[in-house]
DRENKOL-810288 format. One line per 4 residues: number of its first residue (from 0); their letters; for each residue x, y, z of N, C-alpha, C. Coordinates in Angstrom, 3 decimals, decimal comma. Atoms other than C-alpha are relative to their C-alpha. Layout:
REM residues N
NUM = a = X/Y/Z/X/Y/Z/X/Y/Z | ... .
***
This chain:
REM residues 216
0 = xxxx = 0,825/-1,205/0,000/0,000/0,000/0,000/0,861/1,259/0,000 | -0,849/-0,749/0,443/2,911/2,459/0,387/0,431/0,235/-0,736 | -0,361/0,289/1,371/4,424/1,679/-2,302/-1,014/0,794/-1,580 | 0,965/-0,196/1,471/1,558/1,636/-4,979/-0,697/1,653/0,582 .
4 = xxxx = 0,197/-1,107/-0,360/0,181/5,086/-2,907/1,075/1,183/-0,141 | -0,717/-0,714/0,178/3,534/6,524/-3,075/0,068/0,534/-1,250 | 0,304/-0,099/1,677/3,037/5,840/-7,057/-0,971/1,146/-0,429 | 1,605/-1,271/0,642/-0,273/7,947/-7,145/0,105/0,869/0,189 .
8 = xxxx = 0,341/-1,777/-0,480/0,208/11,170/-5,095/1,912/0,284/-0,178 | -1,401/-0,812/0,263/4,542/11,287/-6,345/-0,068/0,112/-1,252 | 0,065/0,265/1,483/4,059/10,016/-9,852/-1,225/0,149/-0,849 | 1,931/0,068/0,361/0,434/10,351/-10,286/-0,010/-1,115/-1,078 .
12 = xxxx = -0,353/1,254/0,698/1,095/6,847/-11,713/-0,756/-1,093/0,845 | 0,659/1,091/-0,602/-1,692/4,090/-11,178/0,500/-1,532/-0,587 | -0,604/0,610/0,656/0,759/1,666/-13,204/1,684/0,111/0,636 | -1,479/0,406/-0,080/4,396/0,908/-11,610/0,561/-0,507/-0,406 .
16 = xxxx = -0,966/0,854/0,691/5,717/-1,092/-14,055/0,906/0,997/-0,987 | -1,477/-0,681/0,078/9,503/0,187/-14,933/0,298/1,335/0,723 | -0,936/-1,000/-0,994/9,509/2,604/-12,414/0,548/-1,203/1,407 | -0,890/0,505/-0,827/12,370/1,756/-9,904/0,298/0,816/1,455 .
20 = xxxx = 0,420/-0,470/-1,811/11,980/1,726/-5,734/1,295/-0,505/0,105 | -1,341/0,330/-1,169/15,619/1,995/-3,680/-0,330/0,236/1,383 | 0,169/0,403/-1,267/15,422/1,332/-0,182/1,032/-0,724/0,754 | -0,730/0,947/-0,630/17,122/-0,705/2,245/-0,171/-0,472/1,243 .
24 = xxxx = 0,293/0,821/-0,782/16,525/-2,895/4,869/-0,862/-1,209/-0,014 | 0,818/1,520/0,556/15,496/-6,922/4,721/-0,007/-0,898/1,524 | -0,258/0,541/-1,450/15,694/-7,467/8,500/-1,604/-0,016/0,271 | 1,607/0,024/-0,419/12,191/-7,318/10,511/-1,146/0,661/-0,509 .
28 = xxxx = 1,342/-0,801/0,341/9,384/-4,977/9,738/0,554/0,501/-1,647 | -0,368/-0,318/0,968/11,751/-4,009/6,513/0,198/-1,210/-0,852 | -0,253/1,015/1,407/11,793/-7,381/4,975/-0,855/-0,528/-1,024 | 1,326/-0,226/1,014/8,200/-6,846/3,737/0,938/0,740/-1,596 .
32 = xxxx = -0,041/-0,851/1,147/9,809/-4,089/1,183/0,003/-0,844/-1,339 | -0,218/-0,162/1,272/11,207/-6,408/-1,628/-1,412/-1,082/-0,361 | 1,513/0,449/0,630/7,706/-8,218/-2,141/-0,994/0,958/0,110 | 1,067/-1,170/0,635/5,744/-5,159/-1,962/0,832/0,542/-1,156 .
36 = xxxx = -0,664/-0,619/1,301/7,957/-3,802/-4,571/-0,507/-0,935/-1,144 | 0,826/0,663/0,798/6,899/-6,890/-6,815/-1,204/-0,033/-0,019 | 1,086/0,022/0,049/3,371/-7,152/-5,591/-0,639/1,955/-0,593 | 0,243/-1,168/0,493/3,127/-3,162/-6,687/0,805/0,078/-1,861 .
40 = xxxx = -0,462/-0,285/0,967/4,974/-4,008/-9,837/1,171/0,977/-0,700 | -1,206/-0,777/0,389/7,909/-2,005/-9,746/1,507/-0,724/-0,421 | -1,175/0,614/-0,036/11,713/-2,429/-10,018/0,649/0,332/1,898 | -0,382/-0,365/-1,126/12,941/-2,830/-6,591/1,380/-0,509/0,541 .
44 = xxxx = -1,432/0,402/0,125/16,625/-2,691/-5,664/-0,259/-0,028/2,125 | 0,307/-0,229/-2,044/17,042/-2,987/-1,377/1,326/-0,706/0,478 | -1,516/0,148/-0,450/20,511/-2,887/-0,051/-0,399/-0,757/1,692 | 0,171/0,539/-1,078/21,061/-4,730/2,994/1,311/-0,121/0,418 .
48 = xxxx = -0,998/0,232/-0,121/24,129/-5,122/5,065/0,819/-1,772/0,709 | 0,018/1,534/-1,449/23,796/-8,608/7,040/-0,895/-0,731/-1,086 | 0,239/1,208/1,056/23,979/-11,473/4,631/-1,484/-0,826/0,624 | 0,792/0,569/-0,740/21,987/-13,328/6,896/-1,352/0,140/-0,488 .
52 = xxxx = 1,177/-0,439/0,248/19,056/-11,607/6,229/-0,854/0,175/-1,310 | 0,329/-0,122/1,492/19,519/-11,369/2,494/-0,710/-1,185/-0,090 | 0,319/1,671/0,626/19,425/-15,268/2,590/-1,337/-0,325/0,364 | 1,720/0,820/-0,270/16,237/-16,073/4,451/-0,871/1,078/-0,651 .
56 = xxxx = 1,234/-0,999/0,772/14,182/-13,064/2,390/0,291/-1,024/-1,133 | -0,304/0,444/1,450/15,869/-15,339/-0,742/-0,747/-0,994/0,140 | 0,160/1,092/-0,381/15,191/-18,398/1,053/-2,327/0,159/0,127 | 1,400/0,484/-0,024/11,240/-17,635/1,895/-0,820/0,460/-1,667 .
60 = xxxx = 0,175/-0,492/1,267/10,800/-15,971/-1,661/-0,218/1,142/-0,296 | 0,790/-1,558/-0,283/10,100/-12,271/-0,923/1,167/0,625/-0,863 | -1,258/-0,542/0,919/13,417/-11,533/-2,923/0,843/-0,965/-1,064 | 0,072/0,532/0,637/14,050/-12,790/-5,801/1,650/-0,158/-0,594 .
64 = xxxx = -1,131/-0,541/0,487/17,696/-11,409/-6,723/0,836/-0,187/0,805 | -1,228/-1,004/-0,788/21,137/-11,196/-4,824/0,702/0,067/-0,508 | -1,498/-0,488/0,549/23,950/-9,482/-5,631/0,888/1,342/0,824 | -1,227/-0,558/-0,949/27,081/-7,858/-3,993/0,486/1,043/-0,981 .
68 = xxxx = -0,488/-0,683/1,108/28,064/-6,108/-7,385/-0,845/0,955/-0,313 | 0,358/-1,238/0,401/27,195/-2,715/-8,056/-0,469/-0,020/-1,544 | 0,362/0,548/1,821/27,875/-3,433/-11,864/-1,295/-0,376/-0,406 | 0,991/1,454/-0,073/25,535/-6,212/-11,656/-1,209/1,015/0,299 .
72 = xxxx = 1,100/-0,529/-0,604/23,024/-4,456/-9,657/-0,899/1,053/-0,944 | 0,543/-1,125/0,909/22,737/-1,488/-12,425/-0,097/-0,284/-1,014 | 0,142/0,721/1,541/22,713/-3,623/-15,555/-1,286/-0,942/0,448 | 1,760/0,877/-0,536/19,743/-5,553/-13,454/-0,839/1,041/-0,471 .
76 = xxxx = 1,155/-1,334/-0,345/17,938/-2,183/-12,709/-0,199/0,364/-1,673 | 0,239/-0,261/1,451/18,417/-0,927/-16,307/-0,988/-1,039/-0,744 | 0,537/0,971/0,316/17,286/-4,004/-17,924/-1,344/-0,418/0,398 | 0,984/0,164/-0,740/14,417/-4,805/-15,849/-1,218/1,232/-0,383 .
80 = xxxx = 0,473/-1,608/0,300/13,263/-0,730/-16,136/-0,571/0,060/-1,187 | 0,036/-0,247/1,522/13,535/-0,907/-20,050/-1,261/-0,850/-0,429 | 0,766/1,231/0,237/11,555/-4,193/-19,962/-1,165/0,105/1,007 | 1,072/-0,176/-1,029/9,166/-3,107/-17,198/-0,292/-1,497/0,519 .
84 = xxxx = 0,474/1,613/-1,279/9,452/-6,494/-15,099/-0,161/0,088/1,032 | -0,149/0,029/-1,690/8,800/-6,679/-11,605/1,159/-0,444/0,262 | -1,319/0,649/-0,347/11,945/-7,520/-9,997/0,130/0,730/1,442 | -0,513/-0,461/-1,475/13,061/-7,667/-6,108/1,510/-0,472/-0,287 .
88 = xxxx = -1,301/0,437/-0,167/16,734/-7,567/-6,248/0,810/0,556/1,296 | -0,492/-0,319/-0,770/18,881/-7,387/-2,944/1,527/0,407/-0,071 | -1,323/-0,794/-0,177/21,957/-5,235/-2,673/1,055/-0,797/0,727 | -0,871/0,262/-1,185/24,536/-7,191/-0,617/1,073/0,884/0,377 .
92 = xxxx = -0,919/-0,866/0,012/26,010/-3,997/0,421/-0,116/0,808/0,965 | 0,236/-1,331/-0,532/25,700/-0,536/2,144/-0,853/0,801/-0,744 | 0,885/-0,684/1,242/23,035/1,526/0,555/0,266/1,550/0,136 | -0,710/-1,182/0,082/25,009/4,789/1,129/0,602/-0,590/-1,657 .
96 = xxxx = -0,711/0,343/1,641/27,255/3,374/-2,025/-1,217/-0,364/-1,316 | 1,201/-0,149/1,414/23,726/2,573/-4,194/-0,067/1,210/0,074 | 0,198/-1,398/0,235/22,978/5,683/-3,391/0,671/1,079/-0,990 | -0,998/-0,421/0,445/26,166/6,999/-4,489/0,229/-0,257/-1,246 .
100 = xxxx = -0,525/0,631/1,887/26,554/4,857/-7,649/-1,368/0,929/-0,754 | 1,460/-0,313/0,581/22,888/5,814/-8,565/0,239/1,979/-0,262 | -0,740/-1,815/0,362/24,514/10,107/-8,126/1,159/-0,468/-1,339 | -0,764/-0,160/1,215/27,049/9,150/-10,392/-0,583/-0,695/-1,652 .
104 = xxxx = 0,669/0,253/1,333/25,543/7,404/-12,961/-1,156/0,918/-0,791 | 0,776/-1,470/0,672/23,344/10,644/-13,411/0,905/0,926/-0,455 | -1,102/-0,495/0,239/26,219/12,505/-13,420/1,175/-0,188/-1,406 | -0,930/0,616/1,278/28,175/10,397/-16,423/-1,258/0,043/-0,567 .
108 = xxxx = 0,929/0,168/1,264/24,990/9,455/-18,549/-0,736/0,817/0,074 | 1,124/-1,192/0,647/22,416/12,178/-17,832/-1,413/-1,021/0,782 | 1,004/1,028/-0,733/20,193/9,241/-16,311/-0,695/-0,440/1,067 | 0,184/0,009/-1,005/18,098/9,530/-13,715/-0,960/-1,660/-0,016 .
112 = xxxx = 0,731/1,383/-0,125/17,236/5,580/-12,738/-0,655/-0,534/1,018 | 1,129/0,403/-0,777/15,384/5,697/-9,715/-1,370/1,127/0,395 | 1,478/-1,129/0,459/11,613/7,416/-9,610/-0,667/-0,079/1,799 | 0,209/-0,378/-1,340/11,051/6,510/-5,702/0,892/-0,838/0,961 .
116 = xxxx = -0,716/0,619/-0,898/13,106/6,096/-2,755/-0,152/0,080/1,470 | 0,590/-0,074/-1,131/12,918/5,651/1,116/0,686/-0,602/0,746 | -1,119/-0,079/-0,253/14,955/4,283/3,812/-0,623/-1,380/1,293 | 0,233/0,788/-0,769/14,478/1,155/6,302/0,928/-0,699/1,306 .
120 = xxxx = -1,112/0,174/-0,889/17,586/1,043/8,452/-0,482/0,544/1,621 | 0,671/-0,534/-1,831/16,852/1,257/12,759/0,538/0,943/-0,038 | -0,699/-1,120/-0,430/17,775/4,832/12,849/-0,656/0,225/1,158 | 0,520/-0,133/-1,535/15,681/4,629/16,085/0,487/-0,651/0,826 .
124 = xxxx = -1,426/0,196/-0,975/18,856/3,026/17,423/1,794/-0,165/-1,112 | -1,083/0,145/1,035/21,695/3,991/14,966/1,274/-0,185/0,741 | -1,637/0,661/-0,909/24,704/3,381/17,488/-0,432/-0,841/0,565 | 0,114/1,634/-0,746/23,874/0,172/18,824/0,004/-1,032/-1,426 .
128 = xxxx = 0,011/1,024/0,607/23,689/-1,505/15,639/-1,040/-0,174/-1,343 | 1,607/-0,288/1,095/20,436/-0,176/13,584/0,567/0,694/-1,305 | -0,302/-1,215/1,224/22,502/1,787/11,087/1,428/-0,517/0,251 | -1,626/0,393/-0,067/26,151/0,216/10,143/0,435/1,387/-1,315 .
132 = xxxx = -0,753/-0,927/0,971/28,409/3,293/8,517/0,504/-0,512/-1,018 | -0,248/0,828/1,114/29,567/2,476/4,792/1,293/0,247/-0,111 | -1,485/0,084/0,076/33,222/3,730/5,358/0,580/-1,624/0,759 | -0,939/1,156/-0,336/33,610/-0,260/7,060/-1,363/-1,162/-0,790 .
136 = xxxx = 0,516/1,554/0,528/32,678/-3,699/6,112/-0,985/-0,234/1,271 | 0,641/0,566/-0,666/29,911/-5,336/8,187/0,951/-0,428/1,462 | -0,465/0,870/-1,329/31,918/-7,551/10,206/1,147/1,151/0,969 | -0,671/-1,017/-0,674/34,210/-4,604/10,794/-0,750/1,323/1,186 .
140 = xxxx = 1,509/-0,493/-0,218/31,289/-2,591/11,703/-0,086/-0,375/1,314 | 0,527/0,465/-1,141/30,603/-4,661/14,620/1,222/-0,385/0,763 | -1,317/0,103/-1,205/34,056/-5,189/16,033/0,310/1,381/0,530 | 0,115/-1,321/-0,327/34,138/-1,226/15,915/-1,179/0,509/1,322 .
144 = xxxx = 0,758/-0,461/-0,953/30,960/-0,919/17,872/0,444/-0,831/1,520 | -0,338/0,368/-1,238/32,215/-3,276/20,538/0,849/0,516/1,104 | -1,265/-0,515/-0,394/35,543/-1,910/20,783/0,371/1,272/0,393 | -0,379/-1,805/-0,124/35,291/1,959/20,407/-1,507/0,685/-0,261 .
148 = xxxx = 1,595/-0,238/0,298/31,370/2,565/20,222/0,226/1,850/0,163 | -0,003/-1,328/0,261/32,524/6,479/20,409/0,141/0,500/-1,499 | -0,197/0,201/1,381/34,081/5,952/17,008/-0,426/-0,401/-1,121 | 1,115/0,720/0,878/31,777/3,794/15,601/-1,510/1,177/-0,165 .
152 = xxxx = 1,343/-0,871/-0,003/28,818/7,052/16,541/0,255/1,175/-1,007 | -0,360/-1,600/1,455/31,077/9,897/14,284/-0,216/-0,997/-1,085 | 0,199/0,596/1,022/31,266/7,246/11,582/-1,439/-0,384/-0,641 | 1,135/-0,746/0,401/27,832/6,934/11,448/-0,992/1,417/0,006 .
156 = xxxx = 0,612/-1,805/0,145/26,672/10,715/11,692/1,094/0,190/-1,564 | -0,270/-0,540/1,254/29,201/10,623/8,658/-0,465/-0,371/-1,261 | 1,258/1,670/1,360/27,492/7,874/6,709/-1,726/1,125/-0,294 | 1,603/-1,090/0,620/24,093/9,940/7,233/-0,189/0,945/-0,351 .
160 = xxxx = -0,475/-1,325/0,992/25,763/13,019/6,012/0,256/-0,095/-1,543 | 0,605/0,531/1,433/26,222/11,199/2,841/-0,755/-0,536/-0,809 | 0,768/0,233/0,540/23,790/9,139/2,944/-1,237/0,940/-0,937 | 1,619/-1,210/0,383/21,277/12,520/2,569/0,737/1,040/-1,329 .
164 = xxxx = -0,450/-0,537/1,388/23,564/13,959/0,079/-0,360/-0,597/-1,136 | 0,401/0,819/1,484/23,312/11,291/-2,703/-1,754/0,076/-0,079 | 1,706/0,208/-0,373/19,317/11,074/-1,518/-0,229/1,614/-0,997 | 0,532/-1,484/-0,153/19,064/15,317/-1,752/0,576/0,211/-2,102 .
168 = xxxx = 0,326/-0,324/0,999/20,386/15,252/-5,285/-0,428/-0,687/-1,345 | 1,303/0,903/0,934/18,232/12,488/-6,843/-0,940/0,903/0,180 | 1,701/-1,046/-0,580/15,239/14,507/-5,437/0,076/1,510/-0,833 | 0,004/-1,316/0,813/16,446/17,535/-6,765/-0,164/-0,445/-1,970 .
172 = xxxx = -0,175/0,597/1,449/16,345/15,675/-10,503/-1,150/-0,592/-0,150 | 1,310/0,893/0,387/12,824/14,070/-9,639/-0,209/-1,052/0,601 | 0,757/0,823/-1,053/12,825/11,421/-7,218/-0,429/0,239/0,987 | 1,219/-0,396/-1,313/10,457/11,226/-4,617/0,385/-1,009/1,426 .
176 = xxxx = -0,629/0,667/-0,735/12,154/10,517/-1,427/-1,395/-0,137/1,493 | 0,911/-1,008/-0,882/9,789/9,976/1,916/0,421/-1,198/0,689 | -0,537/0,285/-1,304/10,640/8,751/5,638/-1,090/-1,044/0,409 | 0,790/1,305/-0,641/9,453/5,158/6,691/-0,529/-0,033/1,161 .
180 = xxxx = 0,139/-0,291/-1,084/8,739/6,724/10,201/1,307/-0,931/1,195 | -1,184/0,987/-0,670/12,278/4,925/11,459/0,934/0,781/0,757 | -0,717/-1,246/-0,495/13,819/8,188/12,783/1,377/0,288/-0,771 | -0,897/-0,665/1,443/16,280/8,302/9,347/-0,134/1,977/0,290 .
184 = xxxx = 0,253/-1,374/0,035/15,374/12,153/9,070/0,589/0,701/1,090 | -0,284/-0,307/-0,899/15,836/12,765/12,317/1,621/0,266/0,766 | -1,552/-0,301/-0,432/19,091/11,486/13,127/1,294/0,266/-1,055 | -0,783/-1,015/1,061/20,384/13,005/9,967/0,246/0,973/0,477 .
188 = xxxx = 0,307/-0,762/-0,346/19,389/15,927/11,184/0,733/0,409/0,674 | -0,737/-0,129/-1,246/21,307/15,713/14,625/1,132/-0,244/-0,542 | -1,127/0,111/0,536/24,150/14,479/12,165/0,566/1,034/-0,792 | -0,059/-1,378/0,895/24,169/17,635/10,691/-0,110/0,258/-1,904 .
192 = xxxx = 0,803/0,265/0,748/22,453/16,363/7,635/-0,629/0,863/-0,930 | 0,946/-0,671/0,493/20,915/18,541/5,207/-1,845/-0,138/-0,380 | 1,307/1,060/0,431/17,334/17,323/5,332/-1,264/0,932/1,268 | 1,054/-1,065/-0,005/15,401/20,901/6,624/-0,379/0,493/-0,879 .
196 = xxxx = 1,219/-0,724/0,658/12,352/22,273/4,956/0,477/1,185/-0,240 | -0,419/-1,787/0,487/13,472/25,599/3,166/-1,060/0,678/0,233 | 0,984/-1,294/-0,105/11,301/28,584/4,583/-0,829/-0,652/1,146 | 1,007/0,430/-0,593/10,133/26,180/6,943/0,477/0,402/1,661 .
200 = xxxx = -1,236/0,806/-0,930/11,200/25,395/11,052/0,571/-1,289/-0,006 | -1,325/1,008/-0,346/14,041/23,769/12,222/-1,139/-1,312/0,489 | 0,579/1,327/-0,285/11,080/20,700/12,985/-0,195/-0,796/-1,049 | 0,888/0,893/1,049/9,890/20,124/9,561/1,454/-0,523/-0,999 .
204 = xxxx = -1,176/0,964/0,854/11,843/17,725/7,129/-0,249/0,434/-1,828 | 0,288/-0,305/1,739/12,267/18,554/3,257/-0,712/-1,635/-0,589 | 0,792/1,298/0,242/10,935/14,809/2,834/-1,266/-0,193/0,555 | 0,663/-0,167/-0,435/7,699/14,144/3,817/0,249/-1,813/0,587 .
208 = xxxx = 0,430/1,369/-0,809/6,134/11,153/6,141/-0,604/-0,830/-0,485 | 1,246/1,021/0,848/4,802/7,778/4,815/-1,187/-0,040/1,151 | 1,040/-0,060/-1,095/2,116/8,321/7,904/-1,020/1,159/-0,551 | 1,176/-1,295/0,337/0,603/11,470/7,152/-0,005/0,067/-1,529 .
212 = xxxx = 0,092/-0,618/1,369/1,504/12,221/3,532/-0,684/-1,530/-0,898 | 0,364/1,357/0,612/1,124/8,169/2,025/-0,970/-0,754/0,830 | 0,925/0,834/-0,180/-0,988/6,120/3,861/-1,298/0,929/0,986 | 1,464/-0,932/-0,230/-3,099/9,048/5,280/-1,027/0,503/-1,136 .
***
């Protein structure tokens, strides 16, 4: 219902086939995304950082795709897009770097390849473990938070400083970015984040809410 609602009031599109949903998270309440992305008919890419999680979304069938390769991942998305297939494909990655690949590949071709995006990572506990920074590897990730959990909290406030960069200039080109209610926005925000409402207050978010704006 998000999904296909996000379609109507961003795209005024009652048809999702070859538009392409980025996201990320395949853990609990986020491992719905890559079968609503098929059951809405889109292209849906969904980074994840914890293999684990890729496998049993692969394993019960809710994701249809994995891949670790960026390459890979954007010769899927293309392909898929062109051909308007449904497709759940999982990122085995950091979705700061989709993000990132997805800025540059606008940047070299002129190509803007995703039409809606949104964000599923626990930022309602991003230093404990809800939000791994993309300057380390997973497993590194978690020897960091054990070891130096001060170090591991700048590294992510720097991760969500980029993450909202690559986000802020898709959006500015036409995608339609909006906040899973996960406190993403928020602790951007406190990360010093660009992700305030121009002309607005310091409360309101330049993204809107899937609560009030989509499924209200």
């Amino acid at each position: 219902l998000t999904v296909v609602n996000a379609g109507r009031r961003y795209l005024k599109a009652e048809d999702l086939s070859g538009k392409v949903f980025v996201t990320s998270g395949l853990g609990g309440m986020s491992g719905a995304q890559a079968k609503a992305a098929v059951i809405a008919g889109c292209v849906g890419i969904i980074a994840e950082v914890d293999e684990a999680a890729l496998l049993k979304r692969h394993k019960q069938g809710w994701l249809m795709e994995i891949s670790n390769n960026l390459d890979h991942c954007i010769a899927r998305l293309r392909h898929a897009r062109k051909n308007k297939i449904a497709l759940s494909l999982g990122y085995h990655g950091n979705v700061v770097d989709l993000w990132e690949r997805l800025v540059y590949e606008l940047d070299t071709t002129g190509e803007l390849l995703v039409d809606l995006g949104s964000d599923q990572t626990s930022c309602h506990n991003p230093f404990s473990g809800g939000y791994y920074p993309v300057q380390l590897g997973f497993e590194e990730a978690k020897q960091l938070l054990s070891t130096n959990p001060g170090k591991f909290r700048t590294l992510v406030q720097e991760s969500l400083k980029r993450h909202v960069a690559a986000i802020n200039k898709l959006a500015d080109k036409g995608m339609f970015f909006w906040d899973y209610g996960n406190a993403f926005l928020l602790e951007a925000q406190r990360a010093g984040a660009d992700v305030e409402k121009r002309g607005a207050n310091k409360t309101e978010f330049r993204y809107p809410s899937y609560v009030q704006h989509i499924m209200g």
